[in-house]
N, C-alpha and C positions, 0 to 999 in steps of 0.2 A: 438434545437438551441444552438448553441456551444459559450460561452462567454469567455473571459481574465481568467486563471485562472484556466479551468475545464481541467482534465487528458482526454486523448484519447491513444488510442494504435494504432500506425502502421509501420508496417513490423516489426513486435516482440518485439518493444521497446513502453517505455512510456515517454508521451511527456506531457509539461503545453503548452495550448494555451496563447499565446501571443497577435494576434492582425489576424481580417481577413483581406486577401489581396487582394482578387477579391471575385467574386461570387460562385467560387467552389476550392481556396485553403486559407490556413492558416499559419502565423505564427508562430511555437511551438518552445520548448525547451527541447531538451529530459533530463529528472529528473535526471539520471545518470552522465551525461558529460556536460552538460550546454551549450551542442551545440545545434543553431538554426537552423532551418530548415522549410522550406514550404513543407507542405504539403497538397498533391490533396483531397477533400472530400473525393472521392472513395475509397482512402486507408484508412480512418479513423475506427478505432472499438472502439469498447466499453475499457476506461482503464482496467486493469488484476485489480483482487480485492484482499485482503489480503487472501483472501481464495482460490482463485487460486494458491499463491505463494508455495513455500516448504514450510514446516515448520521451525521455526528459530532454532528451536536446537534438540535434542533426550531426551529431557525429558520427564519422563513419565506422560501419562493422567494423568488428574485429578482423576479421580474415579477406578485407578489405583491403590491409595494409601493406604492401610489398615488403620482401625479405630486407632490403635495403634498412628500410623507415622500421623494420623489427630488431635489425641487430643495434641501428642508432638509437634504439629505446631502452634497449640492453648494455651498450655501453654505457649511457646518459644513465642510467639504474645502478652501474656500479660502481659511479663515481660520488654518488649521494647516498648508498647504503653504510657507508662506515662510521655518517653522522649519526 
């Protein structure tokens, strides 16, 4: 059951539910553009999850890092925890 609120995906894009309009379309507002739009249950999917998406940048894994460059993170970490 789809509520005010809840993300869905369709035709590629991600949309907030707004409000239902009949008994087989919807409401939405695609999160991107803030344009509304009805939409037919039939097109509705599951929203994309963060882990669907790309990655947000090219840094490297975590366990990428040598012990070295972990304990330098950890020193550097406890010199700015006490602000």
């Amino acid at each position: 059951m789809l509520r005010p609120g809840d993300l869905v995906g369709s035709e590629g894009r991600t949309y907030r539910i707004k409000e239902q309009v009949s008994s087989d379309s919807v409401l939405a507002t695609d999160v991107e553009t803030d344009a509304p739009k009805v939409l037919k249950a039939e097109t509705l999917t599951a929203a994309p999850t963060p882990e669907d998406a790309a990655p947000a940048s090219d840094a490297p894994a975590l366990e990428d890092y040598s012990d070295e460059e972990w304990a330098e993170a950890r020193r550097r970490l406890s010199i700015i925890t006490p602000c």
